[in-house]
N, C-alpha and C positions, 0 to 999 in steps of 0.2 A: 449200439455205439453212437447213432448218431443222436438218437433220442435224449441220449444222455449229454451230448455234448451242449444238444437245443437247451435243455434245460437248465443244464450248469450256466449257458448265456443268461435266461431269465433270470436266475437267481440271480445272477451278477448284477444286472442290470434292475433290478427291484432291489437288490441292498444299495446300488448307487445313489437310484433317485430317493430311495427315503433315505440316505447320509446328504444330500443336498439340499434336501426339504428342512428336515430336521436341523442342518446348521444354518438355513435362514430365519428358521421359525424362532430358534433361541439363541440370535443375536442380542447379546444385555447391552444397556445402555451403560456408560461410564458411572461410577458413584458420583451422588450427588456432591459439590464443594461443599467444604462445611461451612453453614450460614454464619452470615456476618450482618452487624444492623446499619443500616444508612446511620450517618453519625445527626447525632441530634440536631447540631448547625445547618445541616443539610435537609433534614427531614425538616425540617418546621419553616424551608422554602417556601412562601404564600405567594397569591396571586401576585401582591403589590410586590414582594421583591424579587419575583421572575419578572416584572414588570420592568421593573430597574436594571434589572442582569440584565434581559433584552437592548435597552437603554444604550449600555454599554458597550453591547458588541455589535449596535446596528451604528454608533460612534467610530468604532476602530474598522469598519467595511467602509466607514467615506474615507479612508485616506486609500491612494492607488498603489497600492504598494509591489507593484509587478517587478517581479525583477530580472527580467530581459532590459538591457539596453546598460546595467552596471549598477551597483549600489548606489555610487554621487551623482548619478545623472539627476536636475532637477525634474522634482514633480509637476506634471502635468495634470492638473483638478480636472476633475469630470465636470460638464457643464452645470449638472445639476446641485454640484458641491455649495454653492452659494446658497442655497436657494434651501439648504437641507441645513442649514449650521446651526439656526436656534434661532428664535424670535426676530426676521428676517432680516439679520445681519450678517457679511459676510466672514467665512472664519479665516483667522489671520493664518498667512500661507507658508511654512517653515518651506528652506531653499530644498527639503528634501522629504519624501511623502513617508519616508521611513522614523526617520530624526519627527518628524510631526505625529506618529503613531506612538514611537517612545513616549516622548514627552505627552500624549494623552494615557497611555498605561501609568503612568505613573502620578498623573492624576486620579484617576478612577481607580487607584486600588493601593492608596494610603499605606496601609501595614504590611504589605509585602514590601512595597516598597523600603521602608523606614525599618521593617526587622530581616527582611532574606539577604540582605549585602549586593544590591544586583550589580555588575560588572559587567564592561564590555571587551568580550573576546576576541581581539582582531579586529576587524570592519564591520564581521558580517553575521557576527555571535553576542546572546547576551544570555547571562548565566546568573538564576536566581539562589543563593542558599541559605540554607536549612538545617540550623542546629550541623556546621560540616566539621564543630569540632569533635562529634563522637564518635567513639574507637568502632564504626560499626561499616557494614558494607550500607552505600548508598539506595535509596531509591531516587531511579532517574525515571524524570517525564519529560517528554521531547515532543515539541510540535515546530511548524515556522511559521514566520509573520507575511510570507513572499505569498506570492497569488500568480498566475497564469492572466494573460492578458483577457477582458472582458470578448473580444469578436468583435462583432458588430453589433453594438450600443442599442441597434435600432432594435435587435430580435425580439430584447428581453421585453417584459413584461412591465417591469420598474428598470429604471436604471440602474446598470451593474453598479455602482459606488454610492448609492445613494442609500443605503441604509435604514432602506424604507421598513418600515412594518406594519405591514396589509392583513387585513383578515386572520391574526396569530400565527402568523409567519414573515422570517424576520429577513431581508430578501439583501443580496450583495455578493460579489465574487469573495467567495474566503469563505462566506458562509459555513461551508462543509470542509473545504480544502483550503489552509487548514487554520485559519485564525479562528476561527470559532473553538475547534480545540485549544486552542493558548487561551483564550479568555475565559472558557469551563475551568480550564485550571488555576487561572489566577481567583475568578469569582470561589471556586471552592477551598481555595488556599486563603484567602483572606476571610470568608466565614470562620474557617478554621483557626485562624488568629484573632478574632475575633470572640469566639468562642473560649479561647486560654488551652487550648489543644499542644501540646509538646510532644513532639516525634521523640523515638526512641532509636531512630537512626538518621541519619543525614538526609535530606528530602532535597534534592535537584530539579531546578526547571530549564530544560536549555531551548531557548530559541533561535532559531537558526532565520536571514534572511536569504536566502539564494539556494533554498531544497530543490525548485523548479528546473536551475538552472547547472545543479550538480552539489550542491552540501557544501560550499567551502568552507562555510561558516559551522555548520555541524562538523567537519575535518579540524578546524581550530579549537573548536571547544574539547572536542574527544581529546586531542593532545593534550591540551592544557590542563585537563583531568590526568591524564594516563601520566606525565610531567609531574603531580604533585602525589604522585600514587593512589588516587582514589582510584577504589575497584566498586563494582555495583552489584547491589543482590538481586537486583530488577530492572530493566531498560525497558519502556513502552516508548514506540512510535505510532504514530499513524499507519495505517496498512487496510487491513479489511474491516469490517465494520457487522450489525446487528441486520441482515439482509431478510428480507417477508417479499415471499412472491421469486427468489430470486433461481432457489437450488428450484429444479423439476421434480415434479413430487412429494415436497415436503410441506408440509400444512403449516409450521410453527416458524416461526421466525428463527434463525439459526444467526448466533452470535459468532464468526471466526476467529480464530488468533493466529495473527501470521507469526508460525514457526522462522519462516526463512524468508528470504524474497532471491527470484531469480536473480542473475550476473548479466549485467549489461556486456555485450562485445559484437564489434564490428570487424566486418571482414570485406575488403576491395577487390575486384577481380579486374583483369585487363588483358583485351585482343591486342597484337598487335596486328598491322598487316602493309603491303606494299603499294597499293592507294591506286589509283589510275582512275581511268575515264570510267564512267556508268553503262558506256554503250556496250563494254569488255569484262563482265564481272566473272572471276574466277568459279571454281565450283563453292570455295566456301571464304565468304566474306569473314572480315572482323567482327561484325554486329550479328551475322548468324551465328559462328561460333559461341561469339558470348553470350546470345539470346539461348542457344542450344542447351550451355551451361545453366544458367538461370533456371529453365526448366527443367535440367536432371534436379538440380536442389531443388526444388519445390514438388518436386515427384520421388525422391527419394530423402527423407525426414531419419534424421535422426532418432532411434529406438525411443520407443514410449517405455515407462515404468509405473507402475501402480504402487512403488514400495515409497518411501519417505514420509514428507508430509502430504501427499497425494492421497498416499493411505491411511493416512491418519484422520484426513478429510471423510473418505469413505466409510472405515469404522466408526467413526463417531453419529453419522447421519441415517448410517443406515438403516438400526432399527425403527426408525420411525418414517421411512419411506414406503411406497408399496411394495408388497408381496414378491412383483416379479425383477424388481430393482436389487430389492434384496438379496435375491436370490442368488446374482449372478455375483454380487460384491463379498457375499457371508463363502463363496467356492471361489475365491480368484484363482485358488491352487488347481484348478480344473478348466475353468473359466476365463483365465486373467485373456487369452487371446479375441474374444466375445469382447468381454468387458473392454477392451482397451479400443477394439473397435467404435462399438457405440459412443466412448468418451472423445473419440478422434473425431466425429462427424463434427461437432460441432467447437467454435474459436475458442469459446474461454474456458472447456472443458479438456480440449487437443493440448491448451498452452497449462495446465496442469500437470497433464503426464509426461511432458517432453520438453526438450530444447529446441524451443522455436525459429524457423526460418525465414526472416520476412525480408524481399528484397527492395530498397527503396528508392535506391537512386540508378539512374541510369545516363548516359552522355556519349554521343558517337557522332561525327560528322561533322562538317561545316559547309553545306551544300548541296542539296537535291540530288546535281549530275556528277558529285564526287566521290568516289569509294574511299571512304575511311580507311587513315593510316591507323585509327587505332579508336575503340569502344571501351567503356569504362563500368563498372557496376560498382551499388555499396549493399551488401546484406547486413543486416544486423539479427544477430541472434541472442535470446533471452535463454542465457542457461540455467536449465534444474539444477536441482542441488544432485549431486553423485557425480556430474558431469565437469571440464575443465574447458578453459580453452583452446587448452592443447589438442584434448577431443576431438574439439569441432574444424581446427586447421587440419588435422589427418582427416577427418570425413571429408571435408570442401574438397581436399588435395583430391583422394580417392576418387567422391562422385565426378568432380570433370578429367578427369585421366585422360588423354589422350585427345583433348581438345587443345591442346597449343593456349592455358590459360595461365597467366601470371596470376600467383594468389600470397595477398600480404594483408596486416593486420596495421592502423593508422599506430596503434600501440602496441606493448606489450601483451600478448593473450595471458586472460590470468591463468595460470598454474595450481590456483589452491581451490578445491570445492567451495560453495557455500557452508557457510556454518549451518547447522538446524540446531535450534532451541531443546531441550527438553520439554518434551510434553507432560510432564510429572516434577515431583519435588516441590518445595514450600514456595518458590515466587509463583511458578504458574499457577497453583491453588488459590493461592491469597489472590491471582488474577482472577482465575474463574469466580473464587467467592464473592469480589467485586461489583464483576456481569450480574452473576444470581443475585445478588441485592436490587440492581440497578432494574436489572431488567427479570423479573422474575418467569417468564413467560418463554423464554428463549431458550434452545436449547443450545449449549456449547460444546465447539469442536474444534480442535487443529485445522491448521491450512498451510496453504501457500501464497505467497505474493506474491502477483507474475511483473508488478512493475517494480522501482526502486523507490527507496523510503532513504532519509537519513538516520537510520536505525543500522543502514549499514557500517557506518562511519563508529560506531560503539560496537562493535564484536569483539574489540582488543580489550573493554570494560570490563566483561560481563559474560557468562553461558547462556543469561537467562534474558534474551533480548529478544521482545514478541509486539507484533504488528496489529494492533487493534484501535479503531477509535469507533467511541459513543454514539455512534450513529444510526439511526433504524432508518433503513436504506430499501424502498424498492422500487422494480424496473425505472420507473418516471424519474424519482430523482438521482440516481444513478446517473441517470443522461444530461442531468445539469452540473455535474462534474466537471469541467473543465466544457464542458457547454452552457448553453446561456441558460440562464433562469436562476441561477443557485439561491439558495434557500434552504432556511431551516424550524418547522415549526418551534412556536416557546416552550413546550409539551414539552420535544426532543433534546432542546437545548437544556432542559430543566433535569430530563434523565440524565445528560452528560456531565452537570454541573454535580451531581448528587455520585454518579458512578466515579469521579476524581478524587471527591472528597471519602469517598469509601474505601477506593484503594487505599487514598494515602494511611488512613485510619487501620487498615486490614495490614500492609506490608511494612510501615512505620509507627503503627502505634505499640508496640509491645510484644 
């Protein structure tokens, strides 16, 4: 009997691991898009007119167009701004660095301007279009002209506004984030006009200035769209990018499309307590209390998930990771509590599978030898998509329980999930087909965005609303993101300029 029972274990256990081997072994890879050809206009981009495109958009990096401090606030020139204008005169200073970027797009790109109808939406929107009298669902392209402030001037390398171009690389805040995408797409929207190219459905550019600082500007334009009933067959933002070096394990450079992006929401906590001398401190202050709470949330996280676009990430990549990666991703049904661990070890893999908790403000006391009448905290949590904010006020409620914590939201918590895109059907193809033009080398896959995009601002559009910009991204310039150095080879700027003009070709031409 018992021999028997031994060996029934063995079998068991030899049919398990060849059913785990075997479903890592014959993970397929997605079919391939169906190919599409860079359009002629784009294809027959030479040295000297990436030269000029360069030109360009090392032009539209010297205006400072940060938009902290409000849209009308005068600009303030970089010191070097004089000094970069053109044969060593200084360039004339509009009262506003924004109104001064308009007014040079609309220099440097002739026939959009003269045939797309550009209009400005509100303050802080400007809206280009495209053939918008056909009976058809739109294609929308979204970038904004706002930039994150330079730091400290002194880090960088060239200076942040000067629009230098070093060694074939075209160097300035916006570079990557995200004025360089507005100018890929106007460069490739005007070859296209240029060329006698006619969309076969409505082609949108919308600019937004103040993405940085919240979208209001992408909020005015979405209405003003959703107002005359245009609906969209396609919505691209900015979001994830063409990353080499970035996934662990993977050799090829992997193109993402952000499906969704997390839900911003914040959460306030507060001690109260009856204050007195320092020399008489109770058993449990205010500041301990709330520090106490602090650390149950940061020790007790809200449930990880491998399903959504999380998972979407991991089947797409895995076939081509190693052996023992795959392993554990091709059996998550077996596996998924392995798997979820090693993804939690580390930040930007943790904030994929879950609703992140990050505590960041903190405020208690007015005095060394005073016990605090009352401590204050702010969490901010980035929610997945499955999750609400409602969610996350019952988990805060729950983990501090019985700490005497006040728990309130500065807003409303949102109520409605994230949306998530389809990862199938004819807009996302004609995206991937795109990629595969542009970038023939990279493998594409679904994702998530763990930061916010004004891509969110168009879900009321659109189903078919995905986070991608043109960019082959790895570790180093990742970290000039919103850090100093930003920059962007002519190479790269030359594949973005050709991957816009392909969509438009792939998702509006017919």
């Amino acid at each position: 009997m018992k021999l028997r029972v031994f060996l029934v274990a063995i079998f068991g256990l030899t049919a398990l691991t060849l059913t785990l081997v075997v479903r890592a072994a014959t993970m397929p890879l997605p079919p391939p898009p169906a190919a599409v050809a860079v359009p002629e206009a784009l294809a027959s981009l030479d040295e000297a007119d990436l030269q000029a495109a360069a030109e360009r958009l090392a032009g539209a990096l010297r205006f400072p167009t940060t938009s902290q401090g409000g849209f009308l606030r005068p600009a303030t020139p970089a010191p070097e701004d004089d000094a970069d204008a053109g044969e060593g005169e200084p360039r004339e200073r509009p009262a506003n660095a924004f109104e001064g970027l308009l007014r040079y797009l609309a220099e440097s790109f002739p026939q959009v301007h003269a045939k797309l109808a550009p209009e400005r939406v509100g303050e802080l929107g400007l809206l280009f279009s495209w053939r918008p009298e056909l009976p058809a669902e739109a294609l929308l392209l979204v970038c904004h002209l706002d930039v994150v402030p330079a730091g400290n001037p002194e880090a960088w390398k060239q200076p942040p506004f000067s629009g230098a171009i070093v060694e074939g690389e075209i160097w300035g805040r916006g570079a990557l984030d995200d004025k360089g995408s507005c100018l890929a797409v106007l460069e490739a929207t005007e070859r296209l006009l240029g060329a006698g190219f006619e969309p076969k459905r409505p082609v949108l550019l919308a600019m937004g200035m103040d993405e940085e600082i919240g979208g209001r500007g992408a909020q005015e334009i979405a209405a003003h769209l959703a107002a005359k009933g245009v609906r969209a067959h396609l919505v691209l933002d900015e979001g994830l990018a063409v990353t080499e070096g970035v996934v662990k394990g993977l050799e090829r450079p992997a193109a993402l499309i952000g499906l969704a992006e997390k839900r911003y929401f914040t959460v306030e906590l507060k001690a109260r307590a009856k204050g007195g001398h320092s020399s008489m401190p109770p058993a449990r202050t205010a500041i301990g209390r709330l520090g106490e709470a602090l650390a149950r949330l940061e020790q007790h996280q809200l449930p990880a998930s491998l399903d959504g676009p999380a998972g979407s990430l991991l089947d797409g990549i895995a076939p081509e990771l190693p052996f023992g990666q795959r392993l554990g991703i091709a059996n998550r049904w077996l596996l998924a509590p392995v798997l979820a661990g090693k993804l939690a070890a580390q930040p930007a893999t943790n904030a994929l599978i879950r609703t992140t908790t990050a505590p960041t403000l903190f405020s208690a006391g007015v005095k060394e030898n005073v016990l605090a009448t009352e401590a204050n905290a702010t969490v901010n949590f980035r929610i997945r998509p499955g999750e609400t904010g409602l969610d996350v006020m019952e988990h805060v409620r729950q983990v501090v329980q019985g700490l005497e914590i006040e728990v309130s939201a500065p807003g409303e918590p949102p109520v409605e999930e994230s949306p998530v895109s389809p990862a199938e059907g004819a807009a996302y193809e004609q995206l991937r087909s795109a990629i595969a033009a542009a970038f023939p080398d990279a493998l594409i896959a679904p994702s998530l965005v763990l930061g916010a995009t004004d891509a969110r601002h168009y879900t009321g559009l659109s189903r078919s609303v995905y986070r991608f910009g043109p960019w082959r991204l790895d570790p180093e310039a990742l970290e000039t993101i919103h850090g100093h150095d930003e920059r962007v080879p002519l190479a790269h700027y030359g594949e973005a300029i050709r991957f816009y003009g392909t969509l438009v070709q792939a998702a509006a031409g017919g």
